[in-house]
Biopython code that builds the backbone (N, CA, C, O; Angstrom):
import numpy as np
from Bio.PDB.StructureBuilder import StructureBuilder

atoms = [
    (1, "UNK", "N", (7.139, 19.847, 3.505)),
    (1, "UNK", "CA", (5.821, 20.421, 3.732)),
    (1, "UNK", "C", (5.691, 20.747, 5.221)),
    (1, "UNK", "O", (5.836, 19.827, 6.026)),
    (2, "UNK", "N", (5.398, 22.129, 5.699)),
    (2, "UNK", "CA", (5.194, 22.329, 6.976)),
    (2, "UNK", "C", (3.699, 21.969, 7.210)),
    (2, "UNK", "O", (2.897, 21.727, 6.308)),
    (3, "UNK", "N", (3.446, 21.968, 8.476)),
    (3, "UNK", "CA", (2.449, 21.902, 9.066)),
    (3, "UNK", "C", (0.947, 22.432, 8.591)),
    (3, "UNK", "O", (-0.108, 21.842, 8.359)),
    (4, "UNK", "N", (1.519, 24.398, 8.544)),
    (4, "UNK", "CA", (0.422, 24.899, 8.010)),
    (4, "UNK", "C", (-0.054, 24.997, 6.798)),
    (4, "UNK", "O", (-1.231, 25.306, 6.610)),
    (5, "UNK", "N", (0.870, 24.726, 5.717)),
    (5, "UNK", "CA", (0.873, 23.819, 4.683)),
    (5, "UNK", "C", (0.174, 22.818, 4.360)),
    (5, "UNK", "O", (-0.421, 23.049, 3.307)),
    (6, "UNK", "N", (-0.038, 21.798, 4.779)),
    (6, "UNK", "CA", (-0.548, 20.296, 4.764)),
    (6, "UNK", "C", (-1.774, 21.002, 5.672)),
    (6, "UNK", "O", (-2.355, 20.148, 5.002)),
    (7, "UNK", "N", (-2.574, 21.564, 6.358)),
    (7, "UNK", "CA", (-3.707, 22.086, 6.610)),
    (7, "UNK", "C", (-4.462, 22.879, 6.151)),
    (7, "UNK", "O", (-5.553, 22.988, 6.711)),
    (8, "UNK", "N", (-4.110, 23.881, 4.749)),
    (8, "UNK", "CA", (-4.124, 24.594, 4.197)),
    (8, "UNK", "C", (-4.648, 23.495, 3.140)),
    (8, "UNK", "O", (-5.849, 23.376, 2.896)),
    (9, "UNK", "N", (-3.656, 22.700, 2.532)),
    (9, "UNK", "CA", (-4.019, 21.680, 1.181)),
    (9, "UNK", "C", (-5.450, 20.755, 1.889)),
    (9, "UNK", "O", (-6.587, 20.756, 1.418)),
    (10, "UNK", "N", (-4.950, 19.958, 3.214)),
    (10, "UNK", "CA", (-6.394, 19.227, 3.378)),
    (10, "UNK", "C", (-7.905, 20.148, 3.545)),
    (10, "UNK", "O", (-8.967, 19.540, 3.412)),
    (11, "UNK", "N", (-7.905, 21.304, 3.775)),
    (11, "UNK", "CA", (-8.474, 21.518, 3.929)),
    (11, "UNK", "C", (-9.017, 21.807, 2.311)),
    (11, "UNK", "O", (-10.225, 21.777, 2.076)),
    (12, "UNK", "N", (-7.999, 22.092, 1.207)),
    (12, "UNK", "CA", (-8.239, 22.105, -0.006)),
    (12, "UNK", "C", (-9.359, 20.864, -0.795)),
    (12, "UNK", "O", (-10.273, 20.964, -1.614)),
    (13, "UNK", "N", (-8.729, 19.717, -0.061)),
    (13, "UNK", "CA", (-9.062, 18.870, -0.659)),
    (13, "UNK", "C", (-10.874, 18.313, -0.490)),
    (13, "UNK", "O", (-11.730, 17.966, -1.304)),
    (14, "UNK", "N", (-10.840, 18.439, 0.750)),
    (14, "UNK", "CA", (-11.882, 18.064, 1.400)),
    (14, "UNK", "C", (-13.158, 19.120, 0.985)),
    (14, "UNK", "O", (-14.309, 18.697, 0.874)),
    (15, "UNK", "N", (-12.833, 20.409, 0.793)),
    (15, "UNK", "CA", (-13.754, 21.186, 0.100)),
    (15, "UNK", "C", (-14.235, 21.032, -1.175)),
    (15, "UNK", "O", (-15.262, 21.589, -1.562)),
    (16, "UNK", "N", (-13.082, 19.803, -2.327)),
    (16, "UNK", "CA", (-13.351, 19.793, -3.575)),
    (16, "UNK", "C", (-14.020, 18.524, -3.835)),
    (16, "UNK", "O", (-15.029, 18.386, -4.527)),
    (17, "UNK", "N", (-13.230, 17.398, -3.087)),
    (17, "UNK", "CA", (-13.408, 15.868, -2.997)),
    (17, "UNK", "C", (-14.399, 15.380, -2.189)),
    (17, "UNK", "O", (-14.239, 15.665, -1.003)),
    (18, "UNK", "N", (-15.236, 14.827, -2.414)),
    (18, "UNK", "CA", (-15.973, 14.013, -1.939)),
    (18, "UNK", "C", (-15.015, 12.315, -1.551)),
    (18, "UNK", "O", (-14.756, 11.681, -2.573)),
    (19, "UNK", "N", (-14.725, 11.912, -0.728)),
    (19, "UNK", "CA", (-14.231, 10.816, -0.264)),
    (19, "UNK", "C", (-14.915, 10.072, -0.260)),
    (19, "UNK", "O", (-16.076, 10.348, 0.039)),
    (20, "UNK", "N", (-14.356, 8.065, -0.760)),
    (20, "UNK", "CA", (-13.544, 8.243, -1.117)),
    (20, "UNK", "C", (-13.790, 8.591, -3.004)),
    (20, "UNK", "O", (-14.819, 8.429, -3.661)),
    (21, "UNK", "N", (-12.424, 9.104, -3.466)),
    (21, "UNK", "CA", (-12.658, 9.869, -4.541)),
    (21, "UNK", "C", (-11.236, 9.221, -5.332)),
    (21, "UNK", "O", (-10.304, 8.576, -4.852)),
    (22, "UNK", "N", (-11.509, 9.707, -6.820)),
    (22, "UNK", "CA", (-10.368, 9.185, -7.542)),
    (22, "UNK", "C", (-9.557, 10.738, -7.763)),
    (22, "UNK", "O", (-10.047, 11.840, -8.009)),
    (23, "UNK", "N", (-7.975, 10.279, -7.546)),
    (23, "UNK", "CA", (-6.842, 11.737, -6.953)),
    (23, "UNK", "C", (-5.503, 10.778, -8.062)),
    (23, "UNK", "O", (-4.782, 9.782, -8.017)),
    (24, "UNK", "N", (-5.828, 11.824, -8.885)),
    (24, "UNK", "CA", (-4.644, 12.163, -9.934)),
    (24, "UNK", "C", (-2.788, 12.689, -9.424)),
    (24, "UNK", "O", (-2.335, 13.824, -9.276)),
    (25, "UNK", "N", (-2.287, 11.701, -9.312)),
    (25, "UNK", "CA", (-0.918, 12.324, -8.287)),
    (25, "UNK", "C", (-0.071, 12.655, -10.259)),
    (25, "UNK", "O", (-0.033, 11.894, -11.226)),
    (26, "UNK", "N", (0.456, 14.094, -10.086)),
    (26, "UNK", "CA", (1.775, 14.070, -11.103)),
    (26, "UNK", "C", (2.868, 14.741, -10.342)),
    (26, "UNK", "O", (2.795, 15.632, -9.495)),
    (27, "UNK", "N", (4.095, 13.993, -10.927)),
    (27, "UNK", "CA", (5.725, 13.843, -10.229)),
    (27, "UNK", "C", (6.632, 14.359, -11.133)),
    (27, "UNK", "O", (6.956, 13.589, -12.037)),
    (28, "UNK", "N", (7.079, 15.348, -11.128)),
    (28, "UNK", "CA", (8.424, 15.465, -12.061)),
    (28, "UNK", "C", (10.050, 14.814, -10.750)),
    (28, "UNK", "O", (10.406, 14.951, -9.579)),
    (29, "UNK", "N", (10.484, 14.133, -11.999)),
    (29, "UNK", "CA", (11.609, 13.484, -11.370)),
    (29, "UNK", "C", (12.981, 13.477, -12.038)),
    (29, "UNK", "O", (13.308, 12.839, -13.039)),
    (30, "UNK", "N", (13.798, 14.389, -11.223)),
    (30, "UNK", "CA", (15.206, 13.602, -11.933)),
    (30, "UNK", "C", (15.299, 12.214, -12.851)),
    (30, "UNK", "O", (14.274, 11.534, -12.816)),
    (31, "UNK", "N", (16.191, 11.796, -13.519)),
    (31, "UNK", "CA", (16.341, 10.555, -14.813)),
    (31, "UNK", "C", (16.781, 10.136, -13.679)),
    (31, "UNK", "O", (17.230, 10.920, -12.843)),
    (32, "UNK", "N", (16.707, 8.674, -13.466)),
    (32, "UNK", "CA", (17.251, 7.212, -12.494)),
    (32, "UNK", "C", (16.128, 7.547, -10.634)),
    (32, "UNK", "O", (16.168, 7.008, -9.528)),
    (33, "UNK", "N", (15.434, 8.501, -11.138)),
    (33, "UNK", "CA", (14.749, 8.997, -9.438)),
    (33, "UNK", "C", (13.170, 8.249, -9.800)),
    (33, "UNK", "O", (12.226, 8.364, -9.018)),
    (34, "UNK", "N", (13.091, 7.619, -10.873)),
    (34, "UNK", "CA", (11.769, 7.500, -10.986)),
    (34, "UNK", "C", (11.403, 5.990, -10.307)),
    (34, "UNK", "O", (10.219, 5.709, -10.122)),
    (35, "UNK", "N", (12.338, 5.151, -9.991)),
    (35, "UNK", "CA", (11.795, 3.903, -9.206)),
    (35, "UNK", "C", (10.943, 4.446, -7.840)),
    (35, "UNK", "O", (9.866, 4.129, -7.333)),
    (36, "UNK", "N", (12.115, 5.539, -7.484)),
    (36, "UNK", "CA", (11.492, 5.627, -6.242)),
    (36, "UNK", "C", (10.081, 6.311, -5.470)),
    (36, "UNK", "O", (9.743, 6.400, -4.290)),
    (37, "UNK", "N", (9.360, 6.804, -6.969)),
    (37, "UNK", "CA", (8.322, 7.226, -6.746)),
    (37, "UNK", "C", (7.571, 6.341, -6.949)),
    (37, "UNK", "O", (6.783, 6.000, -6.067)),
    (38, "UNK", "N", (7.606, 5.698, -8.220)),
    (38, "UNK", "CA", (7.015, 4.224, -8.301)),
    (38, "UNK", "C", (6.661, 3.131, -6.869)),
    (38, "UNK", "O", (5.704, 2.517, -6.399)),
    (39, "UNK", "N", (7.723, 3.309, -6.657)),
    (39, "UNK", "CA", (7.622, 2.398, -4.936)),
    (39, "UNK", "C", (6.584, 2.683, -4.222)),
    (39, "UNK", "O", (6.077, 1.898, -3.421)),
    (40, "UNK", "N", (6.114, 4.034, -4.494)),
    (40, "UNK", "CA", (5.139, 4.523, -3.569)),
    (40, "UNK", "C", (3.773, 3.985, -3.939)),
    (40, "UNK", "O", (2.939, 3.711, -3.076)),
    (41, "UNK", "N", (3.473, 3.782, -5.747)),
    (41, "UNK", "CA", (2.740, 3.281, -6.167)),
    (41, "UNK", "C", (2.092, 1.919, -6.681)),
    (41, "UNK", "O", (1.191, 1.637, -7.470)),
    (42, "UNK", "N", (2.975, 1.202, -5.863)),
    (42, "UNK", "CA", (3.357, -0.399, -6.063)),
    (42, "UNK", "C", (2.072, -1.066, -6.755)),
    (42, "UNK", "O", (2.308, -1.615, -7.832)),
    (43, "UNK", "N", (0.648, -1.102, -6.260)),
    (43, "UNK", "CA", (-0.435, -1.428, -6.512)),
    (43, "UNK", "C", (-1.261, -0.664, -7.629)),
    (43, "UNK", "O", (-2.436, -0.902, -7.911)),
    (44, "UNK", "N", (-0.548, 0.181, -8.147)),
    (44, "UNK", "CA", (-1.551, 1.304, -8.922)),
    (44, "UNK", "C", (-0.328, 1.721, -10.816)),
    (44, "UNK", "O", (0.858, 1.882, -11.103)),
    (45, "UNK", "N", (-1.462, 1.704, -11.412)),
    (45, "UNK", "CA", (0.005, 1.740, -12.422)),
    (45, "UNK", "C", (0.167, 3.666, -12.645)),
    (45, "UNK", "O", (-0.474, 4.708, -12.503)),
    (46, "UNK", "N", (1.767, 3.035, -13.166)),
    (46, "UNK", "CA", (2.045, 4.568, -13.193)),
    (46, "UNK", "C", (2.306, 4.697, -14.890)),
    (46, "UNK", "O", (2.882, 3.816, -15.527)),
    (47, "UNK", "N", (1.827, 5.834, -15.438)),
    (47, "UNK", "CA", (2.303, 6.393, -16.672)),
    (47, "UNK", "C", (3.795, 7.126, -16.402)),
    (47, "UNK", "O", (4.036, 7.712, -15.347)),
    (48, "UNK", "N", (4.767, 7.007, -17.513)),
    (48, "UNK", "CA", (6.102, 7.833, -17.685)),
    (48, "UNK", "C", (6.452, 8.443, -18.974)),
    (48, "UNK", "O", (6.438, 7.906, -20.081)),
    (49, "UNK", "N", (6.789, 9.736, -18.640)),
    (49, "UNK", "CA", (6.686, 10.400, -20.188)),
    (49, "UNK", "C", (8.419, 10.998, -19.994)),
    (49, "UNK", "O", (8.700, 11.316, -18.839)),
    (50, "UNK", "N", (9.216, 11.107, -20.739)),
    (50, "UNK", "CA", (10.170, 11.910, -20.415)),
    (50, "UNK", "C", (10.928, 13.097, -21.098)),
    (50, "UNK", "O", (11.182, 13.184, -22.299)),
    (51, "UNK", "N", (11.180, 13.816, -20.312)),
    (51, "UNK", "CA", (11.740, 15.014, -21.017)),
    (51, "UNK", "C", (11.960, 15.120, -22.721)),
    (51, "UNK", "O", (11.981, 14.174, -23.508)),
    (52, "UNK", "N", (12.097, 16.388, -22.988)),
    (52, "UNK", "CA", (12.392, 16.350, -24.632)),
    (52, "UNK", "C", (14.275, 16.041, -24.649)),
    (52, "UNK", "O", (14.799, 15.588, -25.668)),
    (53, "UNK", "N", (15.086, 16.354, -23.420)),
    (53, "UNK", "CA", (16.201, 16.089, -23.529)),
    (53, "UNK", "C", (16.191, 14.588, -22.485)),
    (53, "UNK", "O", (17.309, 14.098, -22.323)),
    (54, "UNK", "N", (15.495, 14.159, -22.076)),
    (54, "UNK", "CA", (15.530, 12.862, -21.441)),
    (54, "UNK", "C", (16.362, 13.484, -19.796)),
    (54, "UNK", "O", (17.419, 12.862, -19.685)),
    (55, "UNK", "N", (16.251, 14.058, -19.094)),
    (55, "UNK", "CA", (17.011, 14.642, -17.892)),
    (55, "UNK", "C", (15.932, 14.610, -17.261)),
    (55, "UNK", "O", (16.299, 14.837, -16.108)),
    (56, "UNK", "N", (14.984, 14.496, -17.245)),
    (56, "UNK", "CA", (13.742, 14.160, -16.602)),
    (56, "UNK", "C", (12.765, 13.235, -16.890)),
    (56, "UNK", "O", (12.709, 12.743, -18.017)),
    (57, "UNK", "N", (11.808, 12.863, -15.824)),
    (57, "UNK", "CA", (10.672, 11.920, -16.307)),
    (57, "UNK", "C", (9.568, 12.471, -15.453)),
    (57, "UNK", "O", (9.537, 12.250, -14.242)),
    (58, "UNK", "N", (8.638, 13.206, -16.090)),
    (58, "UNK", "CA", (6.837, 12.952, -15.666)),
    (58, "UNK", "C", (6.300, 11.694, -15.313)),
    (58, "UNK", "O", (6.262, 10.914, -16.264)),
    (59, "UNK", "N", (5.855, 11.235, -14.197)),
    (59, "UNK", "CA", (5.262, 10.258, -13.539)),
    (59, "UNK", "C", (3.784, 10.531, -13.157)),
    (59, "UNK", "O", (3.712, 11.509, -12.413)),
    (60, "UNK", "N", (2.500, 9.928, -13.455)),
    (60, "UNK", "CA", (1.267, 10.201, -13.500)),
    (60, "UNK", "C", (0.543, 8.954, -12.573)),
    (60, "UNK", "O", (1.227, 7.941, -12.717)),
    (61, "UNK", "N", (-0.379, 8.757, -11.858)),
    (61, "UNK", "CA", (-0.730, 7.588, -11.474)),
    (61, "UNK", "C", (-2.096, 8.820, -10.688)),
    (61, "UNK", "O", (-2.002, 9.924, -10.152)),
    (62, "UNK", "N", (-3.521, 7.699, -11.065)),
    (62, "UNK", "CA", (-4.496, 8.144, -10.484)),
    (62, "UNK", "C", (-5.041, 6.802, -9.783)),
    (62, "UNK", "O", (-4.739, 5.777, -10.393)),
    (63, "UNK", "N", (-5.689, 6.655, -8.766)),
    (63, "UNK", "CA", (-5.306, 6.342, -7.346)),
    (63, "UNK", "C", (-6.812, 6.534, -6.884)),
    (63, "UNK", "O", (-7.053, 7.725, -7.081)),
    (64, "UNK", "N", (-7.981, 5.889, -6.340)),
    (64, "UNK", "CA", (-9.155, 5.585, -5.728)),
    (64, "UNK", "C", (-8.174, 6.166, -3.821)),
    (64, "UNK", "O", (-7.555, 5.406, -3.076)),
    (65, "UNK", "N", (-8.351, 7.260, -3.679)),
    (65, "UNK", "CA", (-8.000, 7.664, -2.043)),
    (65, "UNK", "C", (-9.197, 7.412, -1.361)),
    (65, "UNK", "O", (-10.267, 7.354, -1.967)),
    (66, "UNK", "N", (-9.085, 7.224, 0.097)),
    (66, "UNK", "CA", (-10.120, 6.854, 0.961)),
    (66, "UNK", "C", (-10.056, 7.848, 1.621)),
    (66, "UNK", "O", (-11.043, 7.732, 2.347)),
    (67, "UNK", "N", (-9.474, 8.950, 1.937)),
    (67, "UNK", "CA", (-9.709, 10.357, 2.369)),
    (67, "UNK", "C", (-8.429, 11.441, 2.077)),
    (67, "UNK", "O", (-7.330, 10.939, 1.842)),
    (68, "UNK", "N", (-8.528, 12.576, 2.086)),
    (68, "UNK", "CA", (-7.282, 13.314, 2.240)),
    (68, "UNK", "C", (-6.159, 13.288, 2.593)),
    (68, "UNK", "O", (-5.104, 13.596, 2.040)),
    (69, "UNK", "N", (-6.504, 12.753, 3.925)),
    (69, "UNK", "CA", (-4.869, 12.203, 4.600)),
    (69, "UNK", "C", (-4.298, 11.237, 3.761)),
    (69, "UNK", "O", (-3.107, 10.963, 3.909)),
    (70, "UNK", "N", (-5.133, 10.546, 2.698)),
    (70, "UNK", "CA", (-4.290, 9.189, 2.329)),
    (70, "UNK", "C", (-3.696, 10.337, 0.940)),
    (70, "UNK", "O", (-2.851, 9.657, 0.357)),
    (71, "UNK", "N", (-3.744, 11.038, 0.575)),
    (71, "UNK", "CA", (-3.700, 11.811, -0.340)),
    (71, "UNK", "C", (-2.420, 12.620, 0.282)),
    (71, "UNK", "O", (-1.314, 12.638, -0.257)),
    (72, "UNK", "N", (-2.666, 13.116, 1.194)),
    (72, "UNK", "CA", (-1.513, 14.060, 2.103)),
    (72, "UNK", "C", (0.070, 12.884, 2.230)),
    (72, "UNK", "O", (1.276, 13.123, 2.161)),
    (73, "UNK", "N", (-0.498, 11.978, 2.378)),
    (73, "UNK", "CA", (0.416, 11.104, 3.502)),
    (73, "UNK", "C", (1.174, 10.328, 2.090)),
    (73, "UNK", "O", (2.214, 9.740, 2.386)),
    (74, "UNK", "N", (0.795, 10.263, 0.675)),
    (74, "UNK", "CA", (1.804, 9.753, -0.312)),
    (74, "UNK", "C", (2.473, 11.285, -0.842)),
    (74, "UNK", "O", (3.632, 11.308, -1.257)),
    (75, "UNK", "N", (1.840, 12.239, -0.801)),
    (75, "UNK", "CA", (2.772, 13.906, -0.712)),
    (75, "UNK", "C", (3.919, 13.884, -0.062)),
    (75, "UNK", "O", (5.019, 14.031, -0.594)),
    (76, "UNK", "N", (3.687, 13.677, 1.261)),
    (76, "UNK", "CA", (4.975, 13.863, 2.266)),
    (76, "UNK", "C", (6.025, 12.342, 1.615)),
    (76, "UNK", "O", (7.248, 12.472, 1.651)),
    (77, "UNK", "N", (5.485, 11.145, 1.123)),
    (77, "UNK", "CA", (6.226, 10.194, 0.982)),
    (77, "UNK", "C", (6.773, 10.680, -0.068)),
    (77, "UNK", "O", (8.003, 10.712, -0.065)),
    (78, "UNK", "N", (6.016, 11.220, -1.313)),
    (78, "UNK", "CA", (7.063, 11.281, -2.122)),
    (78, "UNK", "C", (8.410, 12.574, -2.194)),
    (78, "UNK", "O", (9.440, 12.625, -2.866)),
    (79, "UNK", "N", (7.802, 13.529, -1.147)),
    (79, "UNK", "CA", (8.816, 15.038, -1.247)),
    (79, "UNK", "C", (10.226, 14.086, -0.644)),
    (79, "UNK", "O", (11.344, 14.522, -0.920)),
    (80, "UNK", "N", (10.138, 13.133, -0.039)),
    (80, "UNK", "CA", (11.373, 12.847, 0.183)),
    (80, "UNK", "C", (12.312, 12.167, -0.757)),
    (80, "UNK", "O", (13.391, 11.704, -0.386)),
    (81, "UNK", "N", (11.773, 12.110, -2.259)),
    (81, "UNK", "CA", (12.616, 11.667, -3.192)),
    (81, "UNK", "C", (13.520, 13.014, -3.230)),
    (81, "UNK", "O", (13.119, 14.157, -3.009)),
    (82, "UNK", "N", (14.896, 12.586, -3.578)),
    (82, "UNK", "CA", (15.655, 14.261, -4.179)),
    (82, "UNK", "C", (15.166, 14.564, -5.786)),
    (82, "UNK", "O", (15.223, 13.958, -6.856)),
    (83, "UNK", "N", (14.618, 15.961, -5.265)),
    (83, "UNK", "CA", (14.736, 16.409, -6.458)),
    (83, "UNK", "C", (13.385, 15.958, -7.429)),
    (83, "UNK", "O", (13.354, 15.926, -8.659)),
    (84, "UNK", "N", (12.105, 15.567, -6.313)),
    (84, "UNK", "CA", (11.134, 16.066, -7.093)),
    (84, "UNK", "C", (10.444, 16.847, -7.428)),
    (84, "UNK", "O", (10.606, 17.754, -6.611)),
    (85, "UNK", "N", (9.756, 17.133, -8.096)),
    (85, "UNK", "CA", (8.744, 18.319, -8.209)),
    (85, "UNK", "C", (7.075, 18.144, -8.363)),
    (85, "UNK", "O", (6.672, 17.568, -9.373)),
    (86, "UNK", "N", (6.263, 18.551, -7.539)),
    (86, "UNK", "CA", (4.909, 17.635, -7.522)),
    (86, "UNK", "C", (3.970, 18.665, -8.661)),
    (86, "UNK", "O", (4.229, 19.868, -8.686)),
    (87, "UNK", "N", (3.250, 18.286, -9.267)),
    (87, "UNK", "CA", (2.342, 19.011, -9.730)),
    (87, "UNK", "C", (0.919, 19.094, -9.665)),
    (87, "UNK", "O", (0.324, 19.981, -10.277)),
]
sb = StructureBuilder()
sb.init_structure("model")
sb.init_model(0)
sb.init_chain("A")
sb.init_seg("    ")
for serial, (resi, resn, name, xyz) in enumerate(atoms, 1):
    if name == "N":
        sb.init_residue(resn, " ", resi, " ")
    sb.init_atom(name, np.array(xyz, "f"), 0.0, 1.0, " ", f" {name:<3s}", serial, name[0])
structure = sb.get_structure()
């Protein structure tokens, strides 16, 4: 995520969300990549659904944020899994 990117989205957010607000995160993940999104969600449970051929897993977790940035700042944590896809 560049810069003007992540200013572009907060500014998304903050126009829609009232803080703090409840923020729906979904993850598509490579099969064996899904701990590591989990990690991010240690305190919060996550739903897992997986592919019709199992080569993937949908990861869902909605999340009480205390502002945008906290919203921004598990984005950037999770783009560094390989090979996710955020939705």
């Amino acid at each position: 995520m560049d810069k003007e990117s992540i200013v572009s989205f907060k500014e998304k957010l903050d126009a829609e969300y009232e803080w703090p607000a409840m923020y729906m995160f979904k993850f598509i993940v490579p099969k064996g990549k899904e701990a590591d999104i989990k990690e991010i969600f240690l305190a919060h449970e996550v739903s897992e659904k997986k592919s019709s051929k199992g080569n993937y897993i949908s990861l869902t977790s909605e999340i009480m944020a205390e502002s945008s940035d906290a919203v921004i700042d598990i984005y950037i944590k999770a783009h560094k899994v390989e090979g996710v896809i955020a939705l």
